[in-house]
C-alpha positions in Angstrom: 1.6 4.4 -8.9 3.9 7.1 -8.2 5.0 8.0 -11.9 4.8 4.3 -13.7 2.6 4.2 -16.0 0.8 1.1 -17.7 -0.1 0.4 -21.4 -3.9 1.3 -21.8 -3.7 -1.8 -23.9 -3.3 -3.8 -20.9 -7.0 -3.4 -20.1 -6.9 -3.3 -17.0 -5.0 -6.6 -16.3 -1.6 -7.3 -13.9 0.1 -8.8 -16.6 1.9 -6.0 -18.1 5.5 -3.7 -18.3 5.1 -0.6 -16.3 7.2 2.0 -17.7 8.6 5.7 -15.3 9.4 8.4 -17.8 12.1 10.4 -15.8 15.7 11.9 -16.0 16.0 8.1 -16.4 13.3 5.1 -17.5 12.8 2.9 -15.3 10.7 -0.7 -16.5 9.3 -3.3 -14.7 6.7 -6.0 -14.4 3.5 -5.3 -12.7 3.9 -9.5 -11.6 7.0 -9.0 -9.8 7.4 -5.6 -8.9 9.3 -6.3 -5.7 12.3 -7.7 -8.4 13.2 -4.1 -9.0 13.5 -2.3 -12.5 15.4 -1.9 -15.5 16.8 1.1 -15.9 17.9 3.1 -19.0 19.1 6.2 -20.3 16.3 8.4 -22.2 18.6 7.9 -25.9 18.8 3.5 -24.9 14.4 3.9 -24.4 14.2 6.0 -27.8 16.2 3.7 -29.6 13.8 0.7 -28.6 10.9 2.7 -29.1 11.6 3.9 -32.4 12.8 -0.2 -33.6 9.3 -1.4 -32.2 7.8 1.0 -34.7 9.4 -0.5 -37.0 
């Protein structure tokens, strides 16, 4: 997978976001990974992280 890594909440199923924790994050979809990725900066990923929290 070369550094993407999958939910463990997945369960196993293609139907997910792959996320690449890096100098950058990079996020895609496992269904269309040939469309290319999002990619943000680590403080963008943090600030969605910490509003799913809640």
């Amino acid at each position: 997978m070369n550094g993407w890594r999958k939910s463990s909440y997945s369960g196993g199923q293609s139907d997910c976001v792959e996320v690449k924790l890096d100098h950058s994050i990079g996020v895609r979809d496992t269904k269309a990974r040939e469309q290319g990725q999002l990619t943000v900066t680590p403080a963008a990923w943090a600030a969605v992280v910490s509003a799913l929290r809640g």
